[in-house]
N, C-alpha and C positions, 0 to 999 in steps of 0.2 A: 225799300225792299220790293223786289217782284217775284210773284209769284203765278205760277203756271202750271197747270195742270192739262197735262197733254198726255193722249195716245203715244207711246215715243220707244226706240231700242235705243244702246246705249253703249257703245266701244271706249274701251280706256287704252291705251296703247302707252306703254313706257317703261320700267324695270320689269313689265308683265305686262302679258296680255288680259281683259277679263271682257265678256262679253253678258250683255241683259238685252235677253228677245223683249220684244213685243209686248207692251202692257204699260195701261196707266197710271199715271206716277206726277207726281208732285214737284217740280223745279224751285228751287228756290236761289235767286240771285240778290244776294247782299250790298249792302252800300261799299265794304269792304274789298269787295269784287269777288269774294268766294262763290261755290257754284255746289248743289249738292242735290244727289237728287232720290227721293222719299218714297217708299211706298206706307201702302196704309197698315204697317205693324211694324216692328222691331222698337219700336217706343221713338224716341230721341235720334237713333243711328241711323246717318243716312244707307244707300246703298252702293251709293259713289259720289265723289267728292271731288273740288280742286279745293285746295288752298288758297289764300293770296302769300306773294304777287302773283296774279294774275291775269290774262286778255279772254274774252269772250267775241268771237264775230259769228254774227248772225250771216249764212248765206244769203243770195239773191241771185235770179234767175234760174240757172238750172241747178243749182244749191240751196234755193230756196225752201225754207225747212231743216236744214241740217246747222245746227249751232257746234261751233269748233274751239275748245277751248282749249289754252296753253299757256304751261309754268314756265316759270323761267329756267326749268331745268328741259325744257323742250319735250315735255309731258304733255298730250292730247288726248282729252275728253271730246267724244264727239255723242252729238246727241240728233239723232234724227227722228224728227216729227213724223206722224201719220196724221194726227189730229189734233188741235189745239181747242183745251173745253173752256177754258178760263185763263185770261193774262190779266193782271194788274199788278198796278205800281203802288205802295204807299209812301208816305213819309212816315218813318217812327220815332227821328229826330235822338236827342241825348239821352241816352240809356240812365236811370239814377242811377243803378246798380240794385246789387242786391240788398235788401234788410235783413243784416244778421241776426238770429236768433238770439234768446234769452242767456243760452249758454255762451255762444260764441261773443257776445255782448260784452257780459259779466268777464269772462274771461280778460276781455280786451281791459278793463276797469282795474283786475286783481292785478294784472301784469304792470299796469300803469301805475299802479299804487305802492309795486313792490318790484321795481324794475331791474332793481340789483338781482332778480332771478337769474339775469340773461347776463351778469357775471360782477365784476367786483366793479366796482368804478362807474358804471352807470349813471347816467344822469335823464330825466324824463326831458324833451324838448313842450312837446303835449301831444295828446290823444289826436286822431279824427282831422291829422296835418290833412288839409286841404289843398287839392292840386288839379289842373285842367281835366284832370280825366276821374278826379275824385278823390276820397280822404282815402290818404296811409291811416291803418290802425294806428302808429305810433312812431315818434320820430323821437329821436333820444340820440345820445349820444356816449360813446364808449370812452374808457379810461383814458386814452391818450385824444380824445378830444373830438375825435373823427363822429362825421356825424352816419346814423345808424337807422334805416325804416325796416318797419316790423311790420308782418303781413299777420292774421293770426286766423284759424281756421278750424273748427271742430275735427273735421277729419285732411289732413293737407294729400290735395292731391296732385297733380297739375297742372290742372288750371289754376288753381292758386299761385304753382310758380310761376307761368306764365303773365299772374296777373301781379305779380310784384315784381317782373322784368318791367314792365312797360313804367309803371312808378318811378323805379329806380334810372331807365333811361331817361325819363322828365325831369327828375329830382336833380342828377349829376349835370344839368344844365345851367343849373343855377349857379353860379359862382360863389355864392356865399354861406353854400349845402355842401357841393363837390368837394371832396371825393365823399361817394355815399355807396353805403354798402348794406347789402339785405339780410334782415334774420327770417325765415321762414317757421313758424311756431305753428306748432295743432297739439291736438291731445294724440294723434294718430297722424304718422307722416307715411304714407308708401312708400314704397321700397324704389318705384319707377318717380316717383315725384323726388325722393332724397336725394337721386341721383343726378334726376335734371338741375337739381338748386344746386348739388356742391361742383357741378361740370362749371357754371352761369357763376361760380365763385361766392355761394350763399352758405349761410349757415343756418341749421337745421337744427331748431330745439323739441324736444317733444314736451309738451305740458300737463303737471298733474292737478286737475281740476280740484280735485278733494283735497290735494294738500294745500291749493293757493286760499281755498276759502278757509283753511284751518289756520293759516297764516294770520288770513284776516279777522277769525274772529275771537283770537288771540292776541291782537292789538289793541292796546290800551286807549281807551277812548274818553274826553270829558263828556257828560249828559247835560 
């Protein structure tokens, strides 16, 4: 990641125009090739952005100073320097991801324990399926046999469905997975995330926490 903090204005040019005078601000260029750039409030939100895919070129000579970025849908960010306070490069290397909370935890446990939730025929493969960019909550598979990854998430938003696209394109790589298909679970799904899952061909459970644990501690157990 690099990061830079520069004196800088800031043109977007492409379904709109937006312009940011004069003031310093925080660049941040990603390994991903994203590009966004921060002032010191709104929390998290950048104040402009590219996505990837993306190109960045740095001018030289009499463009020297003005960094030109462009989408592939021929979208330019242009960012012109006055003053550069700070440039650095890190490495921050493989993300572990995130550590799911108690609830979202447990959840992933009740589900796996009582998988026939997610419909009749069910069968668990295991929890915590392990994959190049990290574990599925749950890989299982459905009545006619097809195999099934389950994302699961206290409140589902979209980056959650986002982050069970990338799963499921790793997954259906596999010849001996494929064809794999996504069930997207939270106790609370938004309205903008249910829609991106069921466009991406996902299915959308919503989970009742209180009733799975009532499941379970109504399940007859030896001591």
């Amino acid at each position: 990641m690099r990061l830079v903090i520069a004196r800088c204005s800031v043109d977007y040019a492409g379904r709109l125009t937006a312009h940011l005078p004069s003031a310093p601000r925080l660049i941040l260029v990603k390994a991903d090739g994203s590009v966004s750039i921060h002032a010191d409030d709104r929390a998290y939100k950048p104040l402009n952005w590219m996505s990837p895919p993306c190109t960045l070129k740095e001018g030289i000579g009499d463009d020297a100073g003005v960094w030109t970025v462009v989408n592939k849908a021929g979208e330019k960010l242009i960012i012109t320097m006055e003053e550069v306070l700070h440039d650095s490069s890190h490495e921050l290397g493989t993300d572990p991801g995130l550590i799911k909370d108690g609830v979202e935890a447990h959840l992933q446990e009740l589900l796996a324990d009582r998988i026939e939730t997610l419909g009749e025929g069910y069968t668990l493969i295991r929890r915590e399926y392990m994959t190049a960019i990290g574990p599925v909550d749950i890989l299982c598979r459905d009545a006619s046999g097809a195999t099934v990854a389950v994302e699961i998430k206290r409140r589902g938003e979209i980056d959650g469905v986002e982050q069970l696209t990338r799963y499921l394109e790793l997954l259906n790589r596999d010849p001996h997975l494929a064809p794999v298909r996504g069930v997207f679970a939270a106790q609370e799904i938004k309205p903008q995330a249910k829609v991106l899952a069921t466009d991406r061909g996902m299915d959308c459970v919503v989970l009742d926490y209180d009733a799975l644990r009532g499941i379970e501690d109504d399940k007859l157990r030896l001591f």
